[in-house]
Phi, psi and omega in degrees: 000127183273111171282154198261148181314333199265340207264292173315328185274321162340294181287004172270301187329304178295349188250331159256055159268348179262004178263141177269105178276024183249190161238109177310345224231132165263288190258164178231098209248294183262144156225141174259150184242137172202122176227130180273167167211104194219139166359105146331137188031039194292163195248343224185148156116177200296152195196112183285098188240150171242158163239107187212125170271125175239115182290125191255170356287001203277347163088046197226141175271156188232345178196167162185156189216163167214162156213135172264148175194162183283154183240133145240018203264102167000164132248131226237106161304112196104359200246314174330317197287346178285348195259331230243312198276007187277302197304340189283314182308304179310314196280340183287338172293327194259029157233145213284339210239089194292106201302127155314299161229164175254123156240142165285098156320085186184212161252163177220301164254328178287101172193167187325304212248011199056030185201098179265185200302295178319312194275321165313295195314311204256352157294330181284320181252349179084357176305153157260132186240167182225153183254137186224022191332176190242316166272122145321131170260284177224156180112159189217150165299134153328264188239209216224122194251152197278143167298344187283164153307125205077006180266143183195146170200143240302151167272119145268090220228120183038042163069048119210208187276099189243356198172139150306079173335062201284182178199134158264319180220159175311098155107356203234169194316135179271193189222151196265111164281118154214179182321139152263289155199143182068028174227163154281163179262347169291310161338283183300298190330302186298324201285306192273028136283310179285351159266342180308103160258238230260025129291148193270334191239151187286191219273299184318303176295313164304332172303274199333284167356282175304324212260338162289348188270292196301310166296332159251337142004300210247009171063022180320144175263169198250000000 
């Protein structure tokens, strides 16, 4: 059943009022990367979501799965998680190897209403997730962040704190951190620094990323 865009933001209101800004979690042995794939700006048609599992801290992958399915939800900006979390939650059923944490390629509470991709996921499944983006949605840097690496500083959306700024690599564009669910963001700030190597995006998400693009593409069945 297709819900109306007016309808959905209702329900973002209602699903992040449930998010856990603490940390759930003691060890950390898999994290998983999850990214979809589709047309730009396609309205209708098939949507590739990948999964890939990583062992941390060694980063080595141990599984991935994808799954496709059709979408009929607009594409909507603020929105994106109605057409991206049913194929993801779905590729997520279908791994043997249960992830500790999730980062999502997308946002997580820096977003309008505070349920970006990351924060949809992890309220819908209890997973902890981290939001890990590429782009600004909403909010401005604190200041002017230093070129090295590992340097960040705070997103700011209505005086207050929604995300982190990151620098991943020496010199090169950052990536937007922020709460999905059941983390803190110093936290998330650390992991996916700490999954970063010689790539501007961490490992999980940079996996996803190649392998959903690589499934529809190459048209994989699920």
């Amino acid at each position: 059943m297709i819900i109306s865009p007016k309808e959905a933001i209702k329900l973002q209101k209602e699903l992040a009022d449930k998010i856990i800004e603490q940390n759930m979690f003691e060890k950390i042995d898999y994290i998983a990367g999850v990214d979809v794939s589709q047309p730009a700006f396609m309205q209708q048609g098939i949507l590739y979501a990948a999964v890939c599992i990583l062992s941390f801290p060694e980063l080595e992958l141990v599984e991935q799965v994808h799954h496709f399915q059709e979408t009929d939800f607009p594409y909507i900006p603020g929105l994106l998680a109605f057409r991206e979390a049913p194929v993801i939650i779905n590729a997520l059923e279908k791994v043997k190897t249960k992830p500790d944490i999730i980062i999502a390629d997308g946002h997580g509470i820096s977003h309008p209403r505070k349920l970006g991709i990351a924060s949809h996921i992890g309220v819908l499944t209890g997973h902890i997730t981290i939001g890990c983006a590429k782009s600004i949605l909403v909010g401005k840097p604190e200041k002017e962040l230093p070129p090295k690496k590992g340097s960040y500083v705070p997103l700011i959306y209505h005086n207050k704190i929604i995300g982190n700024v990151l620098r991943t690599k020496d010199k090169v564009n950052p990536v937007y951190v922020s709460i999905g669910n059941k983390i803190t963001l110093d936290k998330a700030t650390e992991i996916v620094l700490a999954c970063t190597t010689k790539y501007r995006l961490p490992e999980p998400t940079r996996l996803a990323h190649q392998y959903a693009n690589y499934a529809r593409k190459n048209n994989l069945k699920s």
